[in-house]
C-alpha positions in Angstrom: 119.2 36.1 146.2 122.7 34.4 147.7 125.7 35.0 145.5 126.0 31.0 145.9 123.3 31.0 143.7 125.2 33.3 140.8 128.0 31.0 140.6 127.7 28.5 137.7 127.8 24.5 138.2 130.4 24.3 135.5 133.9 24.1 136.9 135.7 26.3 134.5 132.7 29.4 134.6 132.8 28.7 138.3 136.2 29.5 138.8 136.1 32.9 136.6 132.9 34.1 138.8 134.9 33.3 141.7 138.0 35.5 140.6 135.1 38.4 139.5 133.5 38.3 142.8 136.6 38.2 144.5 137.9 41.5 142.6 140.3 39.8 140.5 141.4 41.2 137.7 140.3 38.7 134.6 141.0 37.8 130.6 139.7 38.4 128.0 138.6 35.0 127.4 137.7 34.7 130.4 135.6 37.5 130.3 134.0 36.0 126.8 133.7 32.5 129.5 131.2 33.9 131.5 129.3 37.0 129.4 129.6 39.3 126.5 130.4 43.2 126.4 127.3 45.3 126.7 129.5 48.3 125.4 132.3 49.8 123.4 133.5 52.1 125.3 136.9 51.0 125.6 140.0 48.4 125.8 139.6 48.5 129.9 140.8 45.7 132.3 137.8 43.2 133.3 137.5 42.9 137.3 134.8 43.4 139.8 130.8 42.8 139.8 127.0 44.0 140.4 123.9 43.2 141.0 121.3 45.9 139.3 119.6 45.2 142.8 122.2 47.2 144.6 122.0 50.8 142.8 122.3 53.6 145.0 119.5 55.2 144.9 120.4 58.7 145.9 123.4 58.4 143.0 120.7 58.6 140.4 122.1 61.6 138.5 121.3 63.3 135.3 123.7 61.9 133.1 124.6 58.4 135.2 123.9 55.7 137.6 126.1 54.3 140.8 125.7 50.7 141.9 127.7 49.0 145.0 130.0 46.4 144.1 129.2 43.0 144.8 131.4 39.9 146.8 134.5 41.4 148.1 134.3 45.2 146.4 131.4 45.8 148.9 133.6 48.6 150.0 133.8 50.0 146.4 131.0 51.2 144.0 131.1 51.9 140.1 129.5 54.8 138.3 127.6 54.3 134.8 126.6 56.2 132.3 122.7 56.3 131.9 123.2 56.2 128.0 126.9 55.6 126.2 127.4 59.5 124.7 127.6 60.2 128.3 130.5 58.3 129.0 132.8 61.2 128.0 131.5 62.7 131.0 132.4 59.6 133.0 135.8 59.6 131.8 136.9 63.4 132.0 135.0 63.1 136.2 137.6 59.8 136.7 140.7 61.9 135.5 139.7 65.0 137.5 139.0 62.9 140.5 142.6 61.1 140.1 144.1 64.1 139.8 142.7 66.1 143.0 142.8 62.8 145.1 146.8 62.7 143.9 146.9 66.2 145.2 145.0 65.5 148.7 141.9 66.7 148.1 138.8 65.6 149.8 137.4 63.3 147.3 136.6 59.8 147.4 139.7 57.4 146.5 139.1 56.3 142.6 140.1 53.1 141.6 139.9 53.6 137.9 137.9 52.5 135.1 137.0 48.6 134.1 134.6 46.6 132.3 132.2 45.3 135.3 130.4 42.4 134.9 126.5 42.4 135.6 125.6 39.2 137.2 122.1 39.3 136.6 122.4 39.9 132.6 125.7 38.7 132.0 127.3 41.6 130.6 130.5 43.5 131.0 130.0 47.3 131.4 132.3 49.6 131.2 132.6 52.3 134.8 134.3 54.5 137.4 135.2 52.3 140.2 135.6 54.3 143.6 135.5 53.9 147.0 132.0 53.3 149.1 132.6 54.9 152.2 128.6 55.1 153.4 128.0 58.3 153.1 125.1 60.7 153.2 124.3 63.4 150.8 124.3 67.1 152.4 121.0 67.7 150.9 119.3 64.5 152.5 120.5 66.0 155.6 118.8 69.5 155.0 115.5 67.1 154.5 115.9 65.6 158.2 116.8 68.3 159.1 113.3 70.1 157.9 111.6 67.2 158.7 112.4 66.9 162.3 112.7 70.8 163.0 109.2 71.7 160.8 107.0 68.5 162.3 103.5 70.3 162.9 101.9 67.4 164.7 101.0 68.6 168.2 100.3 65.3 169.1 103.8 63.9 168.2 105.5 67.4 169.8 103.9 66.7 173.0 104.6 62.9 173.2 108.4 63.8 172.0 108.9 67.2 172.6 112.4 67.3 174.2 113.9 64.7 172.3 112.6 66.6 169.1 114.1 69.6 170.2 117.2 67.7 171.1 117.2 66.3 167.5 116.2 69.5 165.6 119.5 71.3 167.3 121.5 68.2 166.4 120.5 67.4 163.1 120.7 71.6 162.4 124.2 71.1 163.5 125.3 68.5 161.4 123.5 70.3 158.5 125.8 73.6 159.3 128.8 72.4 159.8 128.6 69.7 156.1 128.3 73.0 154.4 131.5 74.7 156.1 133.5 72.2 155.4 132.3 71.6 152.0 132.6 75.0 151.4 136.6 74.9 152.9 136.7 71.5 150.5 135.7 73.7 147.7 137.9 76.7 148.6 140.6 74.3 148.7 140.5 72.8 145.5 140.3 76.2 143.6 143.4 77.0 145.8 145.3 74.3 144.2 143.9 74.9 140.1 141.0 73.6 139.9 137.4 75.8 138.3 134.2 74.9 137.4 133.4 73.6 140.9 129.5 72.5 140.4 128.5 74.0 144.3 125.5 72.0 144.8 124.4 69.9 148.0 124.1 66.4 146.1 127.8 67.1 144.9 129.1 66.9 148.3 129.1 63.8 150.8 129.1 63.3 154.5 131.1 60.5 156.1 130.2 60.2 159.7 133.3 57.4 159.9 135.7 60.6 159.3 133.6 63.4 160.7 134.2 65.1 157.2 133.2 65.4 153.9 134.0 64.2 150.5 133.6 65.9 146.8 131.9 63.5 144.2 130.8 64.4 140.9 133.9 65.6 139.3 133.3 65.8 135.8 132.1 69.2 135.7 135.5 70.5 137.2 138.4 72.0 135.4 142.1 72.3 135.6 144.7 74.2 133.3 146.5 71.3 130.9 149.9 73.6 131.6 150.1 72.6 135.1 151.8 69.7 136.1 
């Protein structure tokens, strides 16, 4: 479905879908205009949009959900929690992720937290707005890179043999090197105070636009409240 066909007839609501989708920050009662608040999570500013077709389906977590941002945010994605006593967990991840961002770590640039409006029930929501920078887990890497390096089908080897080979070394690369430098990523953010680092390969993202990864996932991580 268009976004055209989101957008109310009625001048006023049309206007206040227009600022949502445009990443606008919004009132209060122009919030109340166009929906209601499908939580309680907190007094946060209203701004941006979704579409509950657009979840990330590899940012389907244990405790939360990731959805790309619809109209103009299509650069930016929110994170929800998958029920509300897990939104402490969002919370603490957005301040630990503000905080090593602030000190130029390798994670993705956080936007903050907001009520975002769900276009297809009508509801504000509160989440963890961050940037979407297309990236790839390092795990769905290792799975190419099993696929294409483990394929048993003589058939297909024969018919692609070289390029196979080609792509097994590539792919094996790529794989290797994602873990070195989300390994140094790692290193580096215990060098400057942060524990608890959760080392797993979903917790770690590949951008091929920088050649370089970025940490995700913050919420498990640590830092001591006497540091500045």
């Amino acid at each position: 479905m268009d976004l055209e066909d989101y957008l109310p007839k009625n001048g006023r609501e049309r206007e206040v879908y227009q600022k949502v989708l445009n990443c606008e920050e919004i009132s209060k009662d122009e919030a109340n205009l166009i929906g209601s608040e499908g939580d309680n999570q907190g007094n946060y500013p209203h701004k941006y949009a979704f579409l509950r077709d657009d979840l990330i389906s590899g940012r389907i977590g244990v405790h939360s959900v990731v959805f790309a941002l619809a109209g103009k945010g299509k650069d930016l994605v929110s994170k929800f929690p998958k029920i509300p006593q897990n939104w402490k967990k969002i919370v603490r991840g957005e301040n630990m992720q503000q905080k090593a961002y602030e000190m130029g770590l390798k994670v993705a640039k956080p936007e903050g937290l907001y009520k975002v409006f769900d276009l297809d029930k009508k509801e504000f929501y509160s989440g963890f707005v961050m940037e979407h920078m297309g990236m790839l887990p390092i795990n769905e890497i290792r799975n190419l890179k099993e696929e294409i390096c483990e394929s048993r089908s003589n058939n297909y080897c024969l018919k692609f043999g070289e390029n196979l080979r080609n792509s097994c070394i590539a792919t094996q690369e790529l794989y290797e090197k994602a873990l070195r430098e989300y390994e140094k990523a790692g290193l580096e953010a215990e060098a400057k105070g942060f524990s608890k680092i959760d080392y797993r390969e979903t917790n770690a993202f590949w951008v091929p636009k920088l050649n370089d990864v970025r940490l995700i996932d913050c919420d498990e991580w640590d830092y001591p409240l006497n540091k500045k």
